[in-house]
C-alpha positions as CSV (number, residue, x, y, z in Angstrom):
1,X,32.6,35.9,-27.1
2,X,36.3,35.3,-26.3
3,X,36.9,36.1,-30.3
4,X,35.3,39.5,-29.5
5,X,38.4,40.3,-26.5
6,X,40.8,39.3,-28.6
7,X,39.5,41.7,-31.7
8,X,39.1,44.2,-29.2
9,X,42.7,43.7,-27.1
10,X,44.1,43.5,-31.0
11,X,42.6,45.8,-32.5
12,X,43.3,48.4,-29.5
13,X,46.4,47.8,-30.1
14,X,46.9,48.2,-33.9
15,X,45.4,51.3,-34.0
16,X,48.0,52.4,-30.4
17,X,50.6,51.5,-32.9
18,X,49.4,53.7,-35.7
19,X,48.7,56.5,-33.7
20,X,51.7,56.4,-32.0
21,X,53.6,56.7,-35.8
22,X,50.7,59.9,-36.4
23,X,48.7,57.6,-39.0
24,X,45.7,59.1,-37.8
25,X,43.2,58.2,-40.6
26,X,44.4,54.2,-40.3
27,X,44.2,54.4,-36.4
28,X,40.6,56.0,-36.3
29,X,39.6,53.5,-38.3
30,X,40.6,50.6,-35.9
31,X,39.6,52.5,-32.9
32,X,36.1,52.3,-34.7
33,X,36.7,48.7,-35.1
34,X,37.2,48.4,-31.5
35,X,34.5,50.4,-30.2
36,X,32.3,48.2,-32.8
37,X,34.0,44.8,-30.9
38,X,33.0,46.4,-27.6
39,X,28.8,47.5,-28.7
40,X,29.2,43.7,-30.1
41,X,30.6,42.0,-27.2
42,X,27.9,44.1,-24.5
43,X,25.0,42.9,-26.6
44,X,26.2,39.5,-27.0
45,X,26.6,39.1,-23.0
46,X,23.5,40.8,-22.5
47,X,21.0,39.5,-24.9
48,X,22.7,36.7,-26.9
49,X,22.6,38.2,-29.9
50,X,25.2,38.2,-32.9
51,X,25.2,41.3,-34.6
52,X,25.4,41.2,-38.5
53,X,25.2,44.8,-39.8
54,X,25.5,48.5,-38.4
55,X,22.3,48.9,-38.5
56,X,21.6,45.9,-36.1
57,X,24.0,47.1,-33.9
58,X,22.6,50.5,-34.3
59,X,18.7,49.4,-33.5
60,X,20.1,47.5,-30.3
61,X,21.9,49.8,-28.9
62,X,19.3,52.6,-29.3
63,X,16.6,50.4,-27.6
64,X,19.3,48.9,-24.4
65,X,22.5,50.7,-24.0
66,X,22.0,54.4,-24.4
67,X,25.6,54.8,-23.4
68,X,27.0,52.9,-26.0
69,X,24.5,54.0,-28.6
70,X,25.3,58.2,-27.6
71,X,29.3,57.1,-28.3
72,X,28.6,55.2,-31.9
73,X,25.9,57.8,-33.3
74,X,28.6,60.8,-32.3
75,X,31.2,59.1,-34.0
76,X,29.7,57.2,-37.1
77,X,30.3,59.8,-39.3
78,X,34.1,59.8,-38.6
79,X,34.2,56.8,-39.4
80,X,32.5,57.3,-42.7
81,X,35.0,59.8,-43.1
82,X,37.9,57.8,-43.2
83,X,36.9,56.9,-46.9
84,X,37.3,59.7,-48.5
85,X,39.8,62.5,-46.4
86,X,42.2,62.0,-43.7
87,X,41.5,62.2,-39.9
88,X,42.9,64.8,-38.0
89,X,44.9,63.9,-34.6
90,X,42.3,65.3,-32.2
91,X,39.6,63.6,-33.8
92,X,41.5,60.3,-33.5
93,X,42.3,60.9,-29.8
94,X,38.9,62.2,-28.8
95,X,37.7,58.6,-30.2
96,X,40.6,57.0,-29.4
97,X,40.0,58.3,-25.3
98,X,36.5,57.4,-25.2
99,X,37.2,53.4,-26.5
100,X,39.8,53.5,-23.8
101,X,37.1,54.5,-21.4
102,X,34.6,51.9,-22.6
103,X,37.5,49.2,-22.1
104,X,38.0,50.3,-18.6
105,X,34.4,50.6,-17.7
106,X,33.9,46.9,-19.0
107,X,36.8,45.4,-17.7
108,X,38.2,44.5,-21.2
């Protein structure tokens, strides 16, 4: 579990770095990263289980953590986004606000 803070704390910063310098597209992407390390390290510490796939992560959080599962479902297809077109800046910072609001409300 203490590999999940670390992607989370590193990752959180990476993508503060990008925005920051307006690469919007490479910073949603790592906010996306870290709201996956968060989902990840809540199910962990609650149920003990490793997630291995979206769709894991997906099934668990639509069956225990409503919260969490509301925040990836909105998002998800931003992140498929980031593919194939660029990200504009308020998408990135309405993502970007609500990881910093999971990170706050977990103490990470």
């Amino acid at each position: 579990m203490n590999e999940l803070i670390k992607t989370i704390k590193n990752d959180k910063a990476s993508a503060d770095l990008l925005f920051t310098n307006k690469y919007y597209t490479q910073a949603t992407i790592l906010y996306f990263k870290t709201l996956f390390a968060i989902s990840d390290y809540i199910i962990q510490k609650e149920t003990g289980e490793i997630i291995k796939s979206h769709t894991q992560r997906f099934q668990i959080l639509k069956s225990k953590f409503n919260e969490l599962y509301q925040i990836n479902d909105k998002y998800f297809p931003i992140y498929q986004q980031t593919y194939s077109t660029e990200i504009e800046k308020n998408v990135c910072e309405e993502l970007k606000k609500n990881v910093e609001l999971l990170i706050k409300k977990y103490n990470l």
